[in-house]
NUZADREN-728893 format. One record per residue (C-alpha): residue in one letter; x, y, z. Coordinates in steps of 0.001 Angstrom, whole numbers, padded with zeros to 6 digits, always signed. Example, Ala and Ser with C-alpha at 12.3 -4.5 7.8 and 13.67 -1.06 7.14 Angstrom:
BEGIN
a+012300-004500+007800/s+013670-001060+007140/
//
This chain:
BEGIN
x+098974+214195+067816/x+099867+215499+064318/x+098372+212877+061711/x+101246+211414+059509/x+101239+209037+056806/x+104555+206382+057822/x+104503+204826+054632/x+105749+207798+052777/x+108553+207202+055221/x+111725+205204+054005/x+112423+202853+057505/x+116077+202385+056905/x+117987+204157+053864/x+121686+205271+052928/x+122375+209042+052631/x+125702+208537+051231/x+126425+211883+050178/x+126514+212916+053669/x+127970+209627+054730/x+124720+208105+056649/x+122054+205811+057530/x+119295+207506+057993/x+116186+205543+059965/x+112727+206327+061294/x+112987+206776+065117/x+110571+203442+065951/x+111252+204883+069906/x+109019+208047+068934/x+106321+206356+067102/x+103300+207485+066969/x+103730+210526+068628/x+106713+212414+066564/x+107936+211203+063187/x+111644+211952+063624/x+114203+211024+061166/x+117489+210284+062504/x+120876+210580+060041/x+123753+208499+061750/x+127147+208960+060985/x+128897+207905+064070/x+129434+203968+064590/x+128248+204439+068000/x+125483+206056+067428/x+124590+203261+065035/x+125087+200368+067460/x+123114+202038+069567/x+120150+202773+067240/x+120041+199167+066784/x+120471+198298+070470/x+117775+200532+071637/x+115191+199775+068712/x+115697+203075+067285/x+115501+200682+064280/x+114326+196755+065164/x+112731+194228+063327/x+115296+191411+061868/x+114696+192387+058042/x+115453+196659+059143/x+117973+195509+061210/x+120097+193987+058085/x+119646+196823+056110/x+121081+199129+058809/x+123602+196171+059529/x+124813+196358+056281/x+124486+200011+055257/x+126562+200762+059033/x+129076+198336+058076/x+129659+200111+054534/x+129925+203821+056349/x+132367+202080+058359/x+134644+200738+055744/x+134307+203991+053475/x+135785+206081+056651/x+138536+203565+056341/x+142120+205032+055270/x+144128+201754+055405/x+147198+200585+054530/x+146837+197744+052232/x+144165+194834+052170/x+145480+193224+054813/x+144915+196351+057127/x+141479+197370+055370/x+140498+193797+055901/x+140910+194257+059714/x+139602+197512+060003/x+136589+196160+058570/x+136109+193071+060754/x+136001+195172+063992/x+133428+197234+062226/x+132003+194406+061432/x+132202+192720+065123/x+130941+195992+066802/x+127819+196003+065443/x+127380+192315+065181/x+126941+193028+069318/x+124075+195267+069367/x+121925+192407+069156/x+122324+188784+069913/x+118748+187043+068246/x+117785+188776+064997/x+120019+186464+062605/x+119784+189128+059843/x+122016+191037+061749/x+125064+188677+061568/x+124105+187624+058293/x+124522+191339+056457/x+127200+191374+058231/x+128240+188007+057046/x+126853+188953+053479/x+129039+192049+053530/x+132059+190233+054879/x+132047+188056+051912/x+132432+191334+049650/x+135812+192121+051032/x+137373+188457+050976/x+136492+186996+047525/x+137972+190769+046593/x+141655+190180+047702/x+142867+191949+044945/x+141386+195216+045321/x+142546+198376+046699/x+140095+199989+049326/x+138719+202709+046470/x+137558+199534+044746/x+136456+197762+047839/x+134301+200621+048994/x+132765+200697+045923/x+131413+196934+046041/x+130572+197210+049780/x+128453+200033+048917/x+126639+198197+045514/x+126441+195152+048276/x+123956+197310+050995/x+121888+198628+048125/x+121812+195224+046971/x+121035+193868+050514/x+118149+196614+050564/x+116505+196284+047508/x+116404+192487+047877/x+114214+192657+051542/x+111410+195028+048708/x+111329+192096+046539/x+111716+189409+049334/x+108774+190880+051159/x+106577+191607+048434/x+107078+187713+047738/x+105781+186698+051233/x+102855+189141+050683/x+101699+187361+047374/x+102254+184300+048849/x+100670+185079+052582/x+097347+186538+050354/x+096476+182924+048792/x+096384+181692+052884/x+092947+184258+053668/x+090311+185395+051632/x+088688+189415+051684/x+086535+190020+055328/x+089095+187747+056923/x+089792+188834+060620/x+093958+188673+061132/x+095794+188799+064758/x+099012+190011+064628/x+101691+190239+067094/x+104490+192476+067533/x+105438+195265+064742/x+106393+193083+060960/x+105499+195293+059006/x+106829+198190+056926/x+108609+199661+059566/x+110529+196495+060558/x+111673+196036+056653/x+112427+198128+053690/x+109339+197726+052306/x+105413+196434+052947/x+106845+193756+056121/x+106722+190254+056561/x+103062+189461+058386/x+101946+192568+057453/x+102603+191688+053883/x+100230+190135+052964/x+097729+192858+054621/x+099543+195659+052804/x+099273+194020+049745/x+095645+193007+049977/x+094549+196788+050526/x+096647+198001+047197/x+094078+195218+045518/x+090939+195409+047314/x+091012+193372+050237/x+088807+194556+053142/x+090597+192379+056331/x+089695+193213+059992/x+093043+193313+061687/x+093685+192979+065540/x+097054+193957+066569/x+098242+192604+069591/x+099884+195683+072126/x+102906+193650+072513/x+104284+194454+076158/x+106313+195512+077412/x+107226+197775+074221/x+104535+198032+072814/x+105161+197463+069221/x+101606+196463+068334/x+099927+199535+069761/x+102585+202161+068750/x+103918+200889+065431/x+101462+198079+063834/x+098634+200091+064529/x+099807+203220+063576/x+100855+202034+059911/x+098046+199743+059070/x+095586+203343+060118/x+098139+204771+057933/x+097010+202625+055034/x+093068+202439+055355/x+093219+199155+057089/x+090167+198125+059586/x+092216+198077+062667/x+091483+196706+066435/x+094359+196954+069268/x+094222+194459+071807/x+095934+193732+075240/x+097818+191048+074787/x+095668+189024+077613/x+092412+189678+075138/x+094073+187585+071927/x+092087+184405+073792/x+088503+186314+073770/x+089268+187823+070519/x+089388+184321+068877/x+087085+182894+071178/x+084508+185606+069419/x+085259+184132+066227/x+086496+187034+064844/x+089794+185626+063737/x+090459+183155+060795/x+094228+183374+060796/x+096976+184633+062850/x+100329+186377+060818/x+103724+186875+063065/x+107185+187582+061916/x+109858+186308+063212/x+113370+187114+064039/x+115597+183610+063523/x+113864+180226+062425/x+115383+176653+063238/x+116053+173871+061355/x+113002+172124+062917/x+110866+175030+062401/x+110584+176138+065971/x+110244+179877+065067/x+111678+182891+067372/x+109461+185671+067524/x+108959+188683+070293/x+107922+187769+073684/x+104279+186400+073421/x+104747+184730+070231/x+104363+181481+071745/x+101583+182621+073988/x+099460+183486+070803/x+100724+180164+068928/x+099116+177772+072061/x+095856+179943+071711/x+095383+179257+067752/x+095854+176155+068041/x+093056+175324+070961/x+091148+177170+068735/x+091950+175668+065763/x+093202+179205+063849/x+096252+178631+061475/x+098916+180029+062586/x+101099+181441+059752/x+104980+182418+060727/x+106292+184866+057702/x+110084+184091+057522/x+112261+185643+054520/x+114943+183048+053948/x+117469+185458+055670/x+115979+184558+059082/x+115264+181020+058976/x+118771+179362+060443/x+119625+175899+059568/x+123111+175400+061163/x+120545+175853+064356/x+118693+172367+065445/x+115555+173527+067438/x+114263+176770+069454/x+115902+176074+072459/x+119653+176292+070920/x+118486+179990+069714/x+120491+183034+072141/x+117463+184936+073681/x+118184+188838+074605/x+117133+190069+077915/x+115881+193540+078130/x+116701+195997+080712/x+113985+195579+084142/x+113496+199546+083688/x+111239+198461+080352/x+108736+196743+082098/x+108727+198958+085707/x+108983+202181+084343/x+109045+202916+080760/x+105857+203838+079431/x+104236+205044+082971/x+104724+208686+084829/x+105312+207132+087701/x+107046+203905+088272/x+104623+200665+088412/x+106583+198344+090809/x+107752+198319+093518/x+111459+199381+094520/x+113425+196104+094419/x+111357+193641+093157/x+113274+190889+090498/x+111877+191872+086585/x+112054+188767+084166/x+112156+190727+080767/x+113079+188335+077681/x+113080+190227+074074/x+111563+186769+072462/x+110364+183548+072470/x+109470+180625+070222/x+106676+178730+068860/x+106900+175172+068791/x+106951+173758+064997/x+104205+171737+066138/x+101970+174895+067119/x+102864+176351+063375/x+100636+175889+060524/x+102507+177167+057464/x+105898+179180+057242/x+106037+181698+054451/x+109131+182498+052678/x+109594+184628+049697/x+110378+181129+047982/x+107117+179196+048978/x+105230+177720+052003/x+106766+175457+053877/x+104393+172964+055607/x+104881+170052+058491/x+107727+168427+058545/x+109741+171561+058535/x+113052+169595+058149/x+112215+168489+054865/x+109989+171064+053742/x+112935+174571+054786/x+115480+172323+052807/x+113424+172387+049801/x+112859+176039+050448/x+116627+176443+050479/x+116882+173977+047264/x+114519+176401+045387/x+116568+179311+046551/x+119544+177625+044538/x+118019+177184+041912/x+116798+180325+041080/x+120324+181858+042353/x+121913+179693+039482/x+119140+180376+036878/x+119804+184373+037831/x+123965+184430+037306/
//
């Protein structure tokens, strides 16, 4: 396997001379570091659909960036028409995905561009839709960079972290959400022992967590997913750091299948269990976990994908759920680029959300 630094990569970026987003190929990791430049709608949806790009903060960027090569291939006739034009670019890729909230909220986000902008011809449209993805981008740097400070006052240096699933560079712009605060302790110093969950049936732990916390120095451990219980049973893990893809209004967080699995285990063995949530994901027109749309995954994932020959037998019925949640109750902390939010998480998002406000209206 040819040895490549991923952090050198850009995950998700705009090419717009050449009218494209241009990704990392997450399906390819860690074998082949291929970079993909998209300029077909389809071939967008699909990159989302099939994780080509994944993780909820990436998936915004692309969400928005997509949306923006949509509308700039737009020769309308009039608002009224560009408007329209827009919202079934806008509606196709809202589809690709049904859990991630950041994908309907770029969308959203970029939405909003074209109807408080009634009065603008589609040059001048264009032109705002593509300062809004940039914006969109560069915000996810800041907002993770923010959950990284924060996550680092949570652990100390020597720590042992679990991590599940892939939050990390390559599910953001830049450094991740529960890999934040990792990537942020090795630019200063910080010598944590990391154990990254291998996240069936995709594998995101072993493939991309692993591959870009080696890429940055870090002590790394993968684990089978049926191991996190002996691993902390060891004592060789003080906290646990997992992303997440939509929060409720209760705090029940969604995260990829096993999420909740890990959760249970921290808590019988007393381990905080830290969700990092940028304020994008965390949903609070949505009561509790179980009101939150769960994608199921093709059977062919879990019988077939990652073997040479097929694992299962011919016919038998494959459960295969994207996500799942962790109880509020089962949740320690939730990190957001505005704070920690603590037990009770109704109160405790809304001030999150108040402190958001403010510093929106102490910014314009």
């Amino acid at each position: 396997m040819k040895e490549e630094n991923i952090l050198r990569y850009e995950t998700v970026a705009l090419d717009d001379e050449k009218s494209a987003l241009v990704i990392v190929d997450q399906t390819k990791l860690p074998g082949e570091v291929e970079i993909l430049r998209l300029t077909c709608q389809r071939d967008i949806w699909e990159a989302i659909y099939l994780l080509k790009v994944r993780g909820a903060p990436a998936i915004g960027v692309a969400a928005a960036i997509g949306v923006y090569l949509a509308a700039k291939a737009v020769k309308a006739d009039g608002y009224d028409d560009f408007c329209a034009r827009f919202k079934e670019a806008k509606d196709y890729l809202a589809s690709a995905r049904p859990t991630a909230v950041n994908l309907s909220w770029a969308l959203d986000r970029m939405e909003r561009v074209v109807l408080e902008n009634k009065g603008r011809n589609a040059d001048e449209l264009k032109t705002l839709l593509r300062a809004e993805a940039v914006a969109v981008k560069e915000e996810d740097i800041w907002v993770c960079k923010r959950i990284g400070e924060h996550g680092l006052t949570l652990v100390k240096d020597g720590d042992g972290i679990l991590t599940h699933c892939n939050a990390g560079q390559l599910a953001t712009a830049k450094y991740g959400t529960a890999l934040a605060p990792i990537h942020l302790g090795k630019e200063r110093g910080y010598t944590f022992k990391v154990f990254a969950d291998e996240t069936r049936p995709l594998l995101q732990g072993a493939r991309l967590s692993a591959f870009e916390l080696v890429s940055d120095g870090v002590d790394t451990t993968v684990i089978c997913d049926n191991m996190a219980s002996q691993v902390m049973k060891n004592g060789w893990v003080q906290a646990v750091f997992v992303g997440c893809d939509r929060v409720a209004a209760n705090g029940d967080s969604c995260n990829k299948i096993g999420t909740s699995g890990v959760a249970v285990l921290a808590k019988y063995y007393g381990i905080p269990f830290y969700v990092c949530a940028p304020t994008s994901t965390i949903d609070m027109t949505v009561e509790k976990g179980e009101d939150i749309p769960i994608e199921e995954r093709p059977a062919h994932e879990v019988t077939e994908m990652w073997y040479e020959k097929r694992m299962a037998p011919e016919g038998v019925k494959v459960y295969n759920p994207a996500f799942d949640f962790a109880d509020n109750e089962l949740i320690t902390a939730i990190v957001t680029e505005y704070g920690i939010a603590r037990p009770p998480y109704s109160e405790s998002l809304r001030e999150i959300f108040r402190r958001k406000a403010e510093a929106k209206r102490r910014q314009a």
